[in-house]
Structures are given as structure tokens and as C-alpha cells.
C-alpha positions as CSV (number, residue, x, y, z in Angstrom):
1,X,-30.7,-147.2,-25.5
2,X,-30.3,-146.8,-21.5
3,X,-26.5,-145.8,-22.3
4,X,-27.1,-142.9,-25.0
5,X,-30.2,-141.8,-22.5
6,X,-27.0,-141.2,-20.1
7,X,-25.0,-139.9,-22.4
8,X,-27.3,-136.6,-23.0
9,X,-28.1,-136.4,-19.4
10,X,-24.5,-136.2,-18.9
11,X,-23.7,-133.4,-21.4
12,X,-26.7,-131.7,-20.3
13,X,-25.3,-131.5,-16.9
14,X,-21.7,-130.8,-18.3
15,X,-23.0,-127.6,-19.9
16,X,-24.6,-126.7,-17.0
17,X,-21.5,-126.8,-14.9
18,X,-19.8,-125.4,-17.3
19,X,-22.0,-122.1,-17.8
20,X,-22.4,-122.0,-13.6
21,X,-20.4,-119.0,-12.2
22,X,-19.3,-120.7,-9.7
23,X,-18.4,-117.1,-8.0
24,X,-20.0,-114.0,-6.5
25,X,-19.6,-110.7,-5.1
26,X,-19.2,-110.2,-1.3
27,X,-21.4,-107.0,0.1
28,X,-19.4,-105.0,2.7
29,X,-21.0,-104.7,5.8
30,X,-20.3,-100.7,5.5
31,X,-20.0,-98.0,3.2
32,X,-16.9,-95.7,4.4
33,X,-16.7,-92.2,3.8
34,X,-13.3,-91.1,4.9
35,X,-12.5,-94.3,7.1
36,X,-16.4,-93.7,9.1
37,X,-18.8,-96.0,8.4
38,X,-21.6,-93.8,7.1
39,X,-23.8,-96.4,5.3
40,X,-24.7,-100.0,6.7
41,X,-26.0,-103.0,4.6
42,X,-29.7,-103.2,4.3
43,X,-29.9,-105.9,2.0
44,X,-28.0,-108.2,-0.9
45,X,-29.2,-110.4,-3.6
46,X,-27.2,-112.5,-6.3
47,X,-29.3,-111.6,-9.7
48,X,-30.2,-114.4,-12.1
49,X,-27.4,-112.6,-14.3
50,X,-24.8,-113.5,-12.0
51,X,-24.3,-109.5,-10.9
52,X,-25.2,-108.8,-7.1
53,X,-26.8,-105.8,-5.9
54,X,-25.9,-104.6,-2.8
55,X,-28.4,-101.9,-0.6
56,X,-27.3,-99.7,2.2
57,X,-28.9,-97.3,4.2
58,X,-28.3,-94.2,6.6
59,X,-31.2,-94.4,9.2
60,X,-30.3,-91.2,10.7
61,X,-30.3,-89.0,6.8
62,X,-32.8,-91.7,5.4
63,X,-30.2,-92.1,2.6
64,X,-29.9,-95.3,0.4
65,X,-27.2,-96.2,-1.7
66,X,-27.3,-99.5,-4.3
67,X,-24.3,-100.6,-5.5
68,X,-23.6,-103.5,-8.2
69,X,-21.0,-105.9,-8.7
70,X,-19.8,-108.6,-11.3
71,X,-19.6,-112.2,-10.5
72,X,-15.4,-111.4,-9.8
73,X,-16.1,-108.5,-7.2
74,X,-16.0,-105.2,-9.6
75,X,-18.1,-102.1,-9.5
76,X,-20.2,-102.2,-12.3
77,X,-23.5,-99.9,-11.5
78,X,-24.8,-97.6,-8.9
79,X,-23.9,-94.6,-6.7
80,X,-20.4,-93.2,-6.8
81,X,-20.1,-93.9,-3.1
82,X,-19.6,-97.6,-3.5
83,X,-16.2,-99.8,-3.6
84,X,-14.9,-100.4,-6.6
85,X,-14.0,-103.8,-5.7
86,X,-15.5,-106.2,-3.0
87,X,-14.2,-109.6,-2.1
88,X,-15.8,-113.1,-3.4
89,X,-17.3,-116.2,-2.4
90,X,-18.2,-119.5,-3.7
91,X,-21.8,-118.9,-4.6
């Protein structure tokens, strides 16, 4: 009994693993409008759906700008300002 009991826990956690990410996307510090940095990063959060949602601000326009990213670094939503691609990490 003990070693079937083992044997679920251990596909459970195998399909875990296996539907983990594993990566996610990298916010840039700044927004660049012709080579000036114009926006800075207010905030960044990794959503539940693996996409992360990067928020920058102009303090001195009182702009923001939200940019989101897939799990491999691509633009996927948000203002036509942003990067189309940012770098990754290990999340």
C-alpha cells in the first residue's frame, strides 16, 4: 500500500514539473524612445498565467505605460511603446 501511495505522489509531482514554466520575462529597467530613457519601471509581476506585466512611469508627464510579455520574453499586450522582446530568467 505504502509503495502505490508513493507512486501517485510521485506522478502528481511529475505533472507538476512538467506543466511548471520554468521561465519568465525580464522588465527593462527603462523604456527608450530614441536611445533616452523616457519611461522608468514602476512595478513587475509574474501572472498566475505565466505572462508578466511590466508598469512604467514618466513622473515629470505623469504618463504610464504597461507592457506584457510571454513566459519566453515576447510582446504580447500593451502600449506600442514597449520592447518587443525582453530577456528571461529562471522564475
Amino acid at each position: 500500500m505504502f509503495t502505490s501511495r508513493f507512486a501517485v505522489l510521485a506522478l502528481f509531482a511529475f505533472f507538476a514539473g512538467a506543466n511548471a514554466n520554468g521561465t519568465c520575462a525580464m522588465c527593462q529597467d527603462t523604456v527608450d524612445i530614441e536611445g533616452v530613457a523616457v519611461y522608468t519601471l514602476a512595478n513587475s509581476t509574474v501572472e498566475t498565467s505565466g505572462y508578466t506585466l511590466c508598469s512604467y512611469t514618466n513622473t515629470k508627464l505623469g504618463i504610464k505605460v504597461t507592457c506584457e510579455y510571454s513566459s519566453d520574453g515576447a510582446f504580447q499586450d500593451g502600449d506600442e511603446l514597449c520592447p518587443s522582446k525582453v530577456g528571461t530568467y529562471s522564475c
